[in-house]
C-alpha positions as CSV (number, residue, x, y, z in Angstrom):
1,X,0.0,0.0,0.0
2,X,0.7,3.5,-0.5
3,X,-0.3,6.6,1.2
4,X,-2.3,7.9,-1.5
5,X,-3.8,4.4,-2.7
6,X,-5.1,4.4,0.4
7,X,-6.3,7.5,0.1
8,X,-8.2,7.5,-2.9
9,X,-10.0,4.2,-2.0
10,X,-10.7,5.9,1.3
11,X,-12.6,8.7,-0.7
12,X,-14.3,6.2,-2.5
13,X,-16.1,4.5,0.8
14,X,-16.7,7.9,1.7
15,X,-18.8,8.5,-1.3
16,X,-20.5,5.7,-0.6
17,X,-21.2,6.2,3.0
18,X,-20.6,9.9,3.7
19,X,-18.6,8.6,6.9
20,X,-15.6,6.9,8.6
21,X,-15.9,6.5,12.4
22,X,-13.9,4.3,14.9
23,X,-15.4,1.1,16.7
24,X,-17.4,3.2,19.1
25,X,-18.8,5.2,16.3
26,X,-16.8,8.4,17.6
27,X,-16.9,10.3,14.2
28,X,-13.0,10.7,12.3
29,X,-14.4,11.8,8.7
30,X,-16.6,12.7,6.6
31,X,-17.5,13.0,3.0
32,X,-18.1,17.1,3.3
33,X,-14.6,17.9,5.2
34,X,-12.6,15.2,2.9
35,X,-13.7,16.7,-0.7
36,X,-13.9,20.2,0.8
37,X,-9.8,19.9,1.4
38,X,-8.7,16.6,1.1
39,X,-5.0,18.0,2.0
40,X,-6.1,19.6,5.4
41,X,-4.2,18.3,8.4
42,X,-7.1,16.5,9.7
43,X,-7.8,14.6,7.0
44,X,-4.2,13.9,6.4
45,X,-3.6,13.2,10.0
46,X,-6.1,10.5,10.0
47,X,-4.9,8.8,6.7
48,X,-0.8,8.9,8.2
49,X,-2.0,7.2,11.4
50,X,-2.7,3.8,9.7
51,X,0.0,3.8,6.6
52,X,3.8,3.6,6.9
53,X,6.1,3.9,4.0
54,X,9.1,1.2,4.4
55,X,10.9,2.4,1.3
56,X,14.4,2.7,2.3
57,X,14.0,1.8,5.7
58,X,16.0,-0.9,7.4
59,X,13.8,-3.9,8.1
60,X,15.0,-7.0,9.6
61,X,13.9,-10.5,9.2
62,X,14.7,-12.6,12.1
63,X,13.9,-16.2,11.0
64,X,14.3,-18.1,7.6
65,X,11.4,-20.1,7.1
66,X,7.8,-20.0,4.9
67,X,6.7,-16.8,6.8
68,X,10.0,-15.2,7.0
69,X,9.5,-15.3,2.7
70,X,6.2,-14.2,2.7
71,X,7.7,-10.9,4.8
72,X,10.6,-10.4,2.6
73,X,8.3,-10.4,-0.5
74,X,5.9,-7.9,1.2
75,X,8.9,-5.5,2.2
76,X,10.7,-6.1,-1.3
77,X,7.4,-4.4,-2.9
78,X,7.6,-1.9,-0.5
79,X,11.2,-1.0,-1.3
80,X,12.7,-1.7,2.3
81,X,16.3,-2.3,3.0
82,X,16.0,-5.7,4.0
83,X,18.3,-8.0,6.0
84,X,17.2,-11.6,7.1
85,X,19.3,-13.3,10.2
86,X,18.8,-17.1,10.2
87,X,21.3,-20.1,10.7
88,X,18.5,-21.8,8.4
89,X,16.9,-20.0,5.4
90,X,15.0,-21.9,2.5
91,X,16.3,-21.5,-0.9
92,X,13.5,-18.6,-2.6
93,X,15.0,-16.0,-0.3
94,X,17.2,-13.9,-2.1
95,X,20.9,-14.4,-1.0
96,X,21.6,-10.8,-0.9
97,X,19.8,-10.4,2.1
98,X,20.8,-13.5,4.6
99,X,22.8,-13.1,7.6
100,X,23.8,-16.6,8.4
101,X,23.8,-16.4,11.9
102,X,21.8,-16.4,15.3
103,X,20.0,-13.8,16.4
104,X,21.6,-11.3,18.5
105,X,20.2,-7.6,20.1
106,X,23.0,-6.0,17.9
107,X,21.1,-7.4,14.8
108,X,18.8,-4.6,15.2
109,X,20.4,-1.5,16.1
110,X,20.1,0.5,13.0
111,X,16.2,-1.1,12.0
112,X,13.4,1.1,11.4
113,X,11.3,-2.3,11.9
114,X,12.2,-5.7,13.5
115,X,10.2,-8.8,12.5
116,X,10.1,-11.9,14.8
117,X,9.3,-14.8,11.9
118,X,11.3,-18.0,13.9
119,X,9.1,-20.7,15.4
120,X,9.9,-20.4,18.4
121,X,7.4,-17.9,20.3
122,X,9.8,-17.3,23.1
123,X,12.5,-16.0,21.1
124,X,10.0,-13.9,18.8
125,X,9.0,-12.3,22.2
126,X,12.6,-11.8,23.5
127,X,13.0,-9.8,19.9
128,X,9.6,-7.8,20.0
129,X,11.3,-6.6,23.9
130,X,14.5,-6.1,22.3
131,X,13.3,-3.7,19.6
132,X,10.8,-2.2,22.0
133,X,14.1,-1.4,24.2
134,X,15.9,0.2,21.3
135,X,12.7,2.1,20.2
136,X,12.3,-0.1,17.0
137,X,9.2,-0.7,15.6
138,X,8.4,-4.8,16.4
139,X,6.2,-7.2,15.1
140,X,6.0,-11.1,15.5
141,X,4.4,-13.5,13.4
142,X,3.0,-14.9,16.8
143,X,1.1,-11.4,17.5
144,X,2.9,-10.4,20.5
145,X,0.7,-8.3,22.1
146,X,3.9,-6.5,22.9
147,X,5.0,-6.0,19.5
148,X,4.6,-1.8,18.5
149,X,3.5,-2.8,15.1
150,X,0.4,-5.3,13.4
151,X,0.1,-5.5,9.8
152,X,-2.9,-5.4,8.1
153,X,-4.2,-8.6,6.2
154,X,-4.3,-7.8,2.7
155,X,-5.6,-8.4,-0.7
156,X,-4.8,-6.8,-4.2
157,X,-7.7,-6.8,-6.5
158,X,-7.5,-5.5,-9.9
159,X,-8.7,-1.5,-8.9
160,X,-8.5,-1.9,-5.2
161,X,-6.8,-2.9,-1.9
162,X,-8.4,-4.5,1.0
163,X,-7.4,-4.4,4.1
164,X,-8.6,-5.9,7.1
165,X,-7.6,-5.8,11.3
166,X,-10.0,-7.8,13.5
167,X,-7.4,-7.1,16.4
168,X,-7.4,-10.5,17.1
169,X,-11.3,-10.6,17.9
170,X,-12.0,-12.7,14.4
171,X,-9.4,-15.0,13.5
172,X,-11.4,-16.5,10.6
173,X,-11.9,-13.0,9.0
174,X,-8.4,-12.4,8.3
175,X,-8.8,-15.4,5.3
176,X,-9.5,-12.6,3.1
């Protein structure tokens, strides 16, 4: 996703329902302020909270596995730095970016994002902590509830992007 993808499929639901409020209906948005000045600070603000651009930041991959691919794919299309730290790694991720080693704190000392993508959910915690200590954005294929970020669940159709957070509450939603 980009910011202004998000944006313009944003103004599209808002066409459609004149509104955007949060889960206790507390009003964000609506139709009238986004078209009146869809660059205002408001309406800017809101779309920023929710989208983060990776391009050129420093991402790192801590595991080599299926899930650790599926992130590296998802950051390559974002146009991150990437490095991936595994003493295993399966063969589609691009040599360029493996680190054939354990993980170590120092791994992460110059990320903008750290994610945990081993199988082993006590080390993917000990990482999320480790970022968190180093004010590095963390996430974990586990969904540490310590982690500072959650991805979206997402789907590319031919004009649009979905995206989809259930915050845990609706596991079988997220099969989108």
């Amino acid at each position: 996703f980009n910011y202004y993808n998000i944006k313009h499929y944003a103004s599209n639901a808002l066409s459609k329902h004149g509104s955007i409020s949060d889960s206790d209906n507390n009003y964000i948005i609506n139709e009238i302020d986004y078209f009146a000045n869809p660059d205002r600070k408001e309406v800017n603000d809101f779309f920023s909270k929710y989208v983060i651009s990776f391009k050129n930041k420093n991402v790192v991959i801590v595991g080599g596995g299926k899930q650790a691919l599926k992130k590296v794919n998802d950051f390559l299309k974002e146009e991150a730095n990437i490095k991936v730290v595994s003493l295993q790694v399966i063969e589609d991720i691009p040599q360029s970016l493996i680190v054939l080693k354990s993980y170590d704190k120092k791994d992460i000392e110059d990320a903008f994002l750290v994610f945990a993508c081993t199988d082993d959910k006590h080390l993917n915690h000990q990482i999320v902590l480790d970022a968190n200590e180093q004010n590095v954005l963390s996430a974990s294929v586990h969904k540490d509830k310590d982690a500072s970020y959650h991805p979206l669940r997402y789907k590319d159709y031919d004009h649009m992007h979905l995206a989809l957070s259930t915050n845990g509450a609706y596991p079988a939603y997220m099969d989108i």
